[in-house]
C-alpha positions in Angstrom: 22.9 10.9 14.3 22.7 9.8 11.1 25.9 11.6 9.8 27.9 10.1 12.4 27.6 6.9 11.0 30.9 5.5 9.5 32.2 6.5 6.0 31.9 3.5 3.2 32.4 3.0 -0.2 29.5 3.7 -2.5 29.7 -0.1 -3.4 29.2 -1.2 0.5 26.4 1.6 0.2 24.4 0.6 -2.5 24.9 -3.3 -1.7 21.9 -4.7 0.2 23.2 -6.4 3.4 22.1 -9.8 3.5 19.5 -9.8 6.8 20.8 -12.2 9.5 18.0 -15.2 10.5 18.2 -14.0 14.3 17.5 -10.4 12.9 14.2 -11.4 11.3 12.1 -11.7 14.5 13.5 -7.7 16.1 11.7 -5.1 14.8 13.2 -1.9 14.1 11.0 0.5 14.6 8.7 -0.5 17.7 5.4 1.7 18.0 3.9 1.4 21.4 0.1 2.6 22.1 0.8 5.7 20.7 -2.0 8.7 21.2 -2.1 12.2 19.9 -4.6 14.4 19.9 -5.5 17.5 18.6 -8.3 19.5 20.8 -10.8 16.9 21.2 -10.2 14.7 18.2 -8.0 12.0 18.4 -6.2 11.8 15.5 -4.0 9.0 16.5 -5.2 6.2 18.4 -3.3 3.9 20.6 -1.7 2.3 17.6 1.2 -0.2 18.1 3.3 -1.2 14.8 6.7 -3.2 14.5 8.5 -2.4 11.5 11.4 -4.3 10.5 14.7 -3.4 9.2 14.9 -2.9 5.7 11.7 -3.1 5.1 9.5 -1.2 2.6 6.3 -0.7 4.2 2.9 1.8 3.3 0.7 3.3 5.7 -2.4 3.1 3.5 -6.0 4.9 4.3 -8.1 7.3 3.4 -8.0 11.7 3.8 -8.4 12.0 7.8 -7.5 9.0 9.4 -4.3 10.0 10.8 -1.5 8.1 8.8 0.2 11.8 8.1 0.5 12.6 11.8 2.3 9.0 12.8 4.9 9.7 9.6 5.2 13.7 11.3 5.3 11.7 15.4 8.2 9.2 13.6 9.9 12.2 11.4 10.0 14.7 15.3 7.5 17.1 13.9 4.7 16.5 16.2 4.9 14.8 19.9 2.7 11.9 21.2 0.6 12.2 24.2 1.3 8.8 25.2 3.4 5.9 24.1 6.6 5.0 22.8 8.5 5.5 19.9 11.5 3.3 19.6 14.0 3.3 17.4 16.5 0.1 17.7 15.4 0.0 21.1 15.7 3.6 22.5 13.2 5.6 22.8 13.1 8.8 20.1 9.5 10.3 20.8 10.8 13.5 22.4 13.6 13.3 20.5 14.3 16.7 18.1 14.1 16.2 14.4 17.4 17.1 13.6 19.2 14.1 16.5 17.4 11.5 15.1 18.3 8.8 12.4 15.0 9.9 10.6 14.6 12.0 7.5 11.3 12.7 5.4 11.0 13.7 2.1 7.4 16.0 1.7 4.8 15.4 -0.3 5.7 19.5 -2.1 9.6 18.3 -2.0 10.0 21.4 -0.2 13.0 22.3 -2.4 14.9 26.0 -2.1 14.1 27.5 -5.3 17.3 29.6 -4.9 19.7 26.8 -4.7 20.7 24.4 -7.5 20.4 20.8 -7.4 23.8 20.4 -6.0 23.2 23.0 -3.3 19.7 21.5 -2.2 21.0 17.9 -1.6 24.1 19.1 0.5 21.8 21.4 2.1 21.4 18.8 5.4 24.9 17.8 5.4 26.2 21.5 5.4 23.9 21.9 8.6 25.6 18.8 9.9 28.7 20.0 9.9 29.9 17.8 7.3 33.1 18.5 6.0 33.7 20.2 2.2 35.4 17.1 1.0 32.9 14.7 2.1 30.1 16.6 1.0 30.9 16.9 -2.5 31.6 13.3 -2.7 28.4 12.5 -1.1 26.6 14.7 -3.3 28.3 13.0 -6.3 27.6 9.8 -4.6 23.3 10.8 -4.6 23.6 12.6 -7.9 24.6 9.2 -10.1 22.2 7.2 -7.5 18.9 9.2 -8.7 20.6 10.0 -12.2 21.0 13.1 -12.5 24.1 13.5 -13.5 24.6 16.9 -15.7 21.8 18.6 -13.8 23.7 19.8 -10.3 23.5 23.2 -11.6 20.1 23.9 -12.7 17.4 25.3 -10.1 13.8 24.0 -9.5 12.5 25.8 -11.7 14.7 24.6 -14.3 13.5 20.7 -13.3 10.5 18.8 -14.7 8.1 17.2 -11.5 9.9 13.7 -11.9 13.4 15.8 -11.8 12.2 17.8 -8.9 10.9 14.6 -6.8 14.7 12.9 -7.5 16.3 16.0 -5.9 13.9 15.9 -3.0 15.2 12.1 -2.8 18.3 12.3 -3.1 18.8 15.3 -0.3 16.8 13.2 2.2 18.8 10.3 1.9 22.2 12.2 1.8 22.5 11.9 5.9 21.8 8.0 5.6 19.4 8.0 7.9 18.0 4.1 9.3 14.5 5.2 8.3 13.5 7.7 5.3 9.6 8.7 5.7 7.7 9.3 2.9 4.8 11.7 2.5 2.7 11.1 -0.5 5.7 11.3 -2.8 4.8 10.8 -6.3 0.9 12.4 -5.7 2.0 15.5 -8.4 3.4 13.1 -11.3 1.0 11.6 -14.0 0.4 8.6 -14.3 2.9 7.5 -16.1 5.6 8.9 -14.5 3.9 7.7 -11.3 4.2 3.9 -12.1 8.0 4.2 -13.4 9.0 5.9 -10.2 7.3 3.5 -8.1 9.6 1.0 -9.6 12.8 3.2 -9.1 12.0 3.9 -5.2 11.7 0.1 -5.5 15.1 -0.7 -6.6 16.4 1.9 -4.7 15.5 1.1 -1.6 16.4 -2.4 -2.3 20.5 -1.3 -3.4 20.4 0.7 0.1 18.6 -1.5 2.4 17.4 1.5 4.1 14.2 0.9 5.8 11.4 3.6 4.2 8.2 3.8 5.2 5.1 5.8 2.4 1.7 7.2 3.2 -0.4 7.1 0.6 -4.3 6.8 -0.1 -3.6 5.1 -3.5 -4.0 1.2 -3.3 -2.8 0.7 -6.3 1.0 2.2 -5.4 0.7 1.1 -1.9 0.4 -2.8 -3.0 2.9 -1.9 -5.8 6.0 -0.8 -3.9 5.2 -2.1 -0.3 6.7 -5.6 1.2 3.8 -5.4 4.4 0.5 -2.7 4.7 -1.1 -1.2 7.5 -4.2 0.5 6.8 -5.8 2.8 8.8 -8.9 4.4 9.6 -10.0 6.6 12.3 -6.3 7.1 14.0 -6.2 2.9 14.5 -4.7 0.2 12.5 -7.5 -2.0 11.1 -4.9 -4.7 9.5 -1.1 -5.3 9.2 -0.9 -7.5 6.0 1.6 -8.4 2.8 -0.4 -6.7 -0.7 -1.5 -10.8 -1.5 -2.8 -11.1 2.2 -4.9 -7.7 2.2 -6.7 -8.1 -0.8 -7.3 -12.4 -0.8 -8.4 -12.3 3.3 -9.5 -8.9 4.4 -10.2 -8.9 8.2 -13.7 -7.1 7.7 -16.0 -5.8 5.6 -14.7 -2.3 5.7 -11.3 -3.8 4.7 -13.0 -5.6 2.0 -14.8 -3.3 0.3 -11.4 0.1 0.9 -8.7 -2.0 -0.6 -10.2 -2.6 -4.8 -13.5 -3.7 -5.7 -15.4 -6.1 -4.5 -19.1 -7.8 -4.2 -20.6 -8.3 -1.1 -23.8 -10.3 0.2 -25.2 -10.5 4.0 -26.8 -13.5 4.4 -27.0 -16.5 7.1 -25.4 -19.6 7.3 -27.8 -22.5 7.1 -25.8 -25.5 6.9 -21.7 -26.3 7.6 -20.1 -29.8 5.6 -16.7 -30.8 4.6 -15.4 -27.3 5.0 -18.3 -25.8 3.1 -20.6 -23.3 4.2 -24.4 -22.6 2.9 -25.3 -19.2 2.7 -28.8 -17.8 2.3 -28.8 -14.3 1.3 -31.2 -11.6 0.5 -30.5 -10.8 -2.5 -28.2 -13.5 -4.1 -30.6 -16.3 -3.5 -28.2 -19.3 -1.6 -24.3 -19.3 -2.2 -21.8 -21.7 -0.9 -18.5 -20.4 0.5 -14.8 -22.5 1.4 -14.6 -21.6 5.1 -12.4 -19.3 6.2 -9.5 -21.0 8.7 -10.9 -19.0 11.9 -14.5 -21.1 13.0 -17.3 -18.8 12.0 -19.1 -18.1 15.2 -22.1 -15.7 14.0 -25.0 -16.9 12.0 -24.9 -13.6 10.1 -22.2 -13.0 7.7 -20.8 -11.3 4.7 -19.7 -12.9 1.6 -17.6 -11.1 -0.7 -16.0 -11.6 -3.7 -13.8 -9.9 -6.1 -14.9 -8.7 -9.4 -12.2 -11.3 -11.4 -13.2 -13.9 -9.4 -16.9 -14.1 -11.2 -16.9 -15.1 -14.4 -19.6 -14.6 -17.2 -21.3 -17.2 -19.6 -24.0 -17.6 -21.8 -24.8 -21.3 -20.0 -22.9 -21.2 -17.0 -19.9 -22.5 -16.2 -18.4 -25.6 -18.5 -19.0 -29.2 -18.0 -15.6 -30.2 -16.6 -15.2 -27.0 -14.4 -13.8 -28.4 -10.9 -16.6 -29.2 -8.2 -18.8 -28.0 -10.7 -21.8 -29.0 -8.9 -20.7 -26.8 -6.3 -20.6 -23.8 -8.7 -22.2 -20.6 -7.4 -24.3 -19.4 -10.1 -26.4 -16.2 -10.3 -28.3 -15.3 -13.3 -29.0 -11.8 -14.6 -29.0 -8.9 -17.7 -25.8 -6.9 -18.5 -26.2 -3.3 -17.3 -22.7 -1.4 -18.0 -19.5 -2.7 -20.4 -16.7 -0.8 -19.6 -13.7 -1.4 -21.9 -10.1 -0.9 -20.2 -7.4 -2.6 -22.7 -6.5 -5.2 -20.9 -9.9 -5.7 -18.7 -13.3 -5.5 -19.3 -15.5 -4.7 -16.9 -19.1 -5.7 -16.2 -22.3 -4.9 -14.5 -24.8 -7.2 -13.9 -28.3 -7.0 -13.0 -29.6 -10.3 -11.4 -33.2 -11.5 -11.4 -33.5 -10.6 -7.6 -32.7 -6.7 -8.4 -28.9 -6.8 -7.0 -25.5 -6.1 -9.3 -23.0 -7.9 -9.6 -19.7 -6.7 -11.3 -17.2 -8.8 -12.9 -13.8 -8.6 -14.6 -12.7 -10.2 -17.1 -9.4 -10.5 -19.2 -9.2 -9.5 -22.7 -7.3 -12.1 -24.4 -8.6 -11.6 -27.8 -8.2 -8.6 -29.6 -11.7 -9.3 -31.3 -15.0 -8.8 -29.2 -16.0 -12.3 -29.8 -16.0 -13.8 -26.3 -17.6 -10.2 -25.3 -20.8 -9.4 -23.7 -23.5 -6.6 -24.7 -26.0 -4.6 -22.5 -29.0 -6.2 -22.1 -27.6 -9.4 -22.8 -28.6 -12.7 -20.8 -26.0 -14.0 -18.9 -24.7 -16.6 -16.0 -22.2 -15.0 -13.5 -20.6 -17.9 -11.7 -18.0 -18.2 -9.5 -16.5 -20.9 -6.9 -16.9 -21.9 -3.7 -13.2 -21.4 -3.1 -13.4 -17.6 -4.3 -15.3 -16.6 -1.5 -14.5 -14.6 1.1 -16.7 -15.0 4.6 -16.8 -12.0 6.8 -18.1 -11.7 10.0 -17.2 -7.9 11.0 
């Protein structure tokens, strides 16, 4: 169990062990065809994942598809119908919460509003059978790791959310476990709050090495904090990717248009030279596309492209733009300016009836290289921004 493991210093615990190059390869945490069900919905659906040591990595997807229920199958709370659950190579999947080298910190921080802050992070290690003089070091040891040192004796409902969430932290990684599971843990701060947390679970999981694993349905924190993806819909994993990897090559269309925002055209390729593809659409008139690595095999594709990949002009793009002749451009009439600080977003409304949006830095702090609703413009964008789909 994770109590069991050996005492260290707090140096040798907050030191990040360097990873060894024969280590990089064995995963983990090994999940193998894993099914659960509940009735007759299958809320979990042969999914296989490796997870590496010391790795941060975010179970990403929306309300539903069953990312919850693999964190409670990896946490002991729930049992699989079939598979494996391996845990540096032994099998914990009917293993009980409390003997496995797991802990998970809840989405409502579950915290015992009788206890004080120092009495709800030695909470676990009491039940371990810890001894007094270890626990109060250990508790000293998570206080000044979360910082919040001169708060062990208020109560929960002395604490702000942020304070609350730390507590919640620090009890679940008191027992050191080897994995710390993560429910939607920062879903009741602002926003604010949100984004400087996300930096501190950052740096501390990178001083502990500790592997954790988040669920979350926000894309934005899941690419923030996470080294590797998985998104899921419908109980299966769609796509295993680093943040750069999901968003530049989704594997399909549905991955294309969950993970940000995007622009998407069906249309058929009509022609295929030096690495080029011609693409007649039905509503973007012809566009040519870099293709992908993997040989298209299907006439009928998708291309898609991300909103700061099009860019607006008056005339199109500039004379010494690369390739320029190979410049996808689409003309149209601005429908919708929306002004975020350091983006501006737009809508346009091309001659054949579809929208495009596009996204463009403000590097100015005047509205001169801005654009106006009903204004005239060329959205262009390169052949190398394209993304070609086939599922």
């Amino acid at each position: 169990m994770a109590e069991d493991l050996p005492e260290t210093g707090a140096d040798a615990v907050l030191s990040r062990p360097e990873p060894q190059a024969s280590d990089a390869d064995i995963p983990l945490l090994r999940i193998d065809a894993v099914v659960k069900n509940f009735g007759a919905v299958r809320a979990v659906d042969r999914l296989s994942l490796d997870i590496r040591a010391g790795e941060f990595f975010a179970l990403l997807g929306p309300s539903g598809c069953g990312k919850t229920t693999l964190l409670r199958m990896l946490a002991g709370f729930e049992t699989p119908d079939e598979g494996r659950i391996l845990l540096g190579g032994k099998d914990i999947a009917r293993v009980l919460p409390h003997e496995r080298p797991v802990n998970m910190m809840f989405q409502n921080y579950a915290l015992f509003p009788h206890l004080n802050v120092r009495d709800n992070i030695a909470f676990g290690l009491k039940r371990a059978g810890m001894r007094r003089s270890q626990r109060v070091a250990r508790v000293a040891e998570m206080v000044a790791l979360v910082k919040l040192d001169g708060m062990e004796k208020r109560k929960p409902g002395q604490l702000s959310g942020g304070q609350k969430q730390r507590v919640a932290l620090a009890r679940s990684l008191a027992r050191r476990p080897q994995v710390l599971l993560l429910d939607e843990p920062l879903a009741a701060l602002d926003k604010k709050l949100r984004e400087s947390t996300q930096l501190e679970l950052m740096e501390l999981q990178r001083r502990l090495g500790t592997t954790f694993i988040i669920v979350t349905h926000d894309q934005e924190e899941a690419m923030t904090v996470a080294d590797r993806i998985g998104v899921m819909d419908a109980g299966r994993l769609e796509q295993v990717a680093t943040p750069r990897e999901l968003y530049e090559t989704p594997a399909s269309r549905w991955i294309a248009g969950f993970v940000g925002d995007i622009n998407m055209f069906e249309g058929q390729v009509e022609t295929r030279e030096a690495n080029r593809l011609t693409i007649s659409t039905g509503n973007a008139g012809t566009i040519v596309a870099a293709e992908p690595r993997r040989p298209v095999g299907k006439p009928v594709v998708c291309v898609a492209i991300r909103p700061e990949k099009v860019k607006l002009s008056r005339r199109g793009p500039v004379s010494d733009a690369v390739n320029a002749h190979s410049i996808n451009r689409l003309e149209g009439v601005v429908t919708d300016v929306s002004y975020l600080g350091g983006l501006t977003t737009y809508k346009v409304k091309l001659d054949s009836g579809a929208v495009v949006r596009s996204s463009m830095a403000n590097t100015t702090r005047t509205d001169i290289d801005a654009y106006s609703v009903s204004q005239r413009v060329v959205a262009w964008f390169a052949p190398d921004d394209c993304v070609v789909l086939e599922q």
